[in-house]
ZAMARGU-4260 file (C-alpha; in steps of 0.2 Angstrom, whole numbers, plus 5000, padded with zeros to 4 digits):
<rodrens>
0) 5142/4982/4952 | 5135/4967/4944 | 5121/4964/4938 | 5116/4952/4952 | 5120/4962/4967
5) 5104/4960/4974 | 5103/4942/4974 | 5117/4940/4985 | 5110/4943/5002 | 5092/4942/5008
10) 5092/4961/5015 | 5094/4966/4998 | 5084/4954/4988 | 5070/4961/5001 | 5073/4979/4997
15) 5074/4978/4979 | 5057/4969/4978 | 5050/4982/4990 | 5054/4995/4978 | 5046/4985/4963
20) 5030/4986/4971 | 5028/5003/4969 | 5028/4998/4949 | 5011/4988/4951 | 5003/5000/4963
25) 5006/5012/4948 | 4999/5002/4935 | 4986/4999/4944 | 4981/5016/4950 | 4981/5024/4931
30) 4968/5011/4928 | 4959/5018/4944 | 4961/5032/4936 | 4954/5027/4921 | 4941/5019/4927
35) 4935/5034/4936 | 4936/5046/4919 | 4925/5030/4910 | 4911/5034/4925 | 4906/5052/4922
40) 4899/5047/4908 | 4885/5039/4918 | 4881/5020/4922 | 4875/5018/4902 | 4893/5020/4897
45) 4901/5011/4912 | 4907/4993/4910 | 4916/4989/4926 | 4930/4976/4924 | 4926/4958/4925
50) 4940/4949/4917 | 4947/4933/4927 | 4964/4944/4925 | 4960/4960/4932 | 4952/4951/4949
55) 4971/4946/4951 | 4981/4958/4945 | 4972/4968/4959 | 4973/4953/4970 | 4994/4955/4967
60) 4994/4973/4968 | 4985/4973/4985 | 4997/4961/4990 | 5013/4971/4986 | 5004/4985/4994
65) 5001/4976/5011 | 5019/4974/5011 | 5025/4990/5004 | 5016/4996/5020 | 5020/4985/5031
70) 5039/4987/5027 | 5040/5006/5030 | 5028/5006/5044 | 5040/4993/5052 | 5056/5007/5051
75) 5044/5020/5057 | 5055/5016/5073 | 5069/5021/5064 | 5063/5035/5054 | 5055/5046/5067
80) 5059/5052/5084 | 5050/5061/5095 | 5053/5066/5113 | 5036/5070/5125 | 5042/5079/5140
85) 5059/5079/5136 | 5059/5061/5134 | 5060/5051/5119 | 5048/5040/5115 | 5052/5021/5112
90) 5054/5016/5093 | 5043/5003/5097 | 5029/5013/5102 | 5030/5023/5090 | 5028/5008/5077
95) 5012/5000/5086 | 5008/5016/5084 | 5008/5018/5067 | 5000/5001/5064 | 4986/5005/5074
100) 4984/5021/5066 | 4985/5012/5049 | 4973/4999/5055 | 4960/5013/5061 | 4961/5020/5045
105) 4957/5004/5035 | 4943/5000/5046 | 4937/5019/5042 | 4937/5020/5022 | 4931/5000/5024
110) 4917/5007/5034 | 4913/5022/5022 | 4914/5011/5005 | 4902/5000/5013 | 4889/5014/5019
115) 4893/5022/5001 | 4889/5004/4993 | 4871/5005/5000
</rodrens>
């Protein structure tokens, strides 16, 4: 294939930067980690990030992980199938579904960093 295959149609140009995403979520959860390991020291040898550069890094990498969800919570539909009382349930239940469960769950671990920020 050449090397431009993925240019050639929209589907595909979408797919291939969906699976970059997963590169800067990466990135940015081994500095997570890092960060964390740099805490147990204590606060005297803790310096939190504050670099004009790291504020949008994470900026970016939230963005690609919006839509890293947002695209497979979208073919969710597609993905799973489930039948209730013999029935099967409508693809498009199933995604508001999973879209309301992802937004419960933001508003929960929102909620709990807040009440652990006090």
């Amino acid at each position: 294939m050449p090397a431009g295959w993925w240019l050639r149609k929209r589907h595909y140009f979408l797919y291939v930067v969906r699976e970059f995403t997963a590169l800067p979520m990466a990135v940015w959860l081994l500095w997570l980690l890092y960060e964390i390991k740099s805490a147990s020291a204590g606060p005297a040898g803790y310096q939190p990030p504050k670099s004009l550069g790291f504020v949008v890094f994470s900026v970016v990498c939230l963005a690609f992980s919006v839509y890293h969800s947002y695209t497979f919570l979208k073919l969710a539909g597609v993905i799973m199938h489930l039948k209730v009382l013999d029935r099967p349930v409508p693809s498009r239940v199933i995604v508001l579904t999973m879209f309301g469960l992802w937004a419960v769950a933001s508003l929960v671990i929102g909620g709990v960093l807040i009440w652990f920020a006090k």
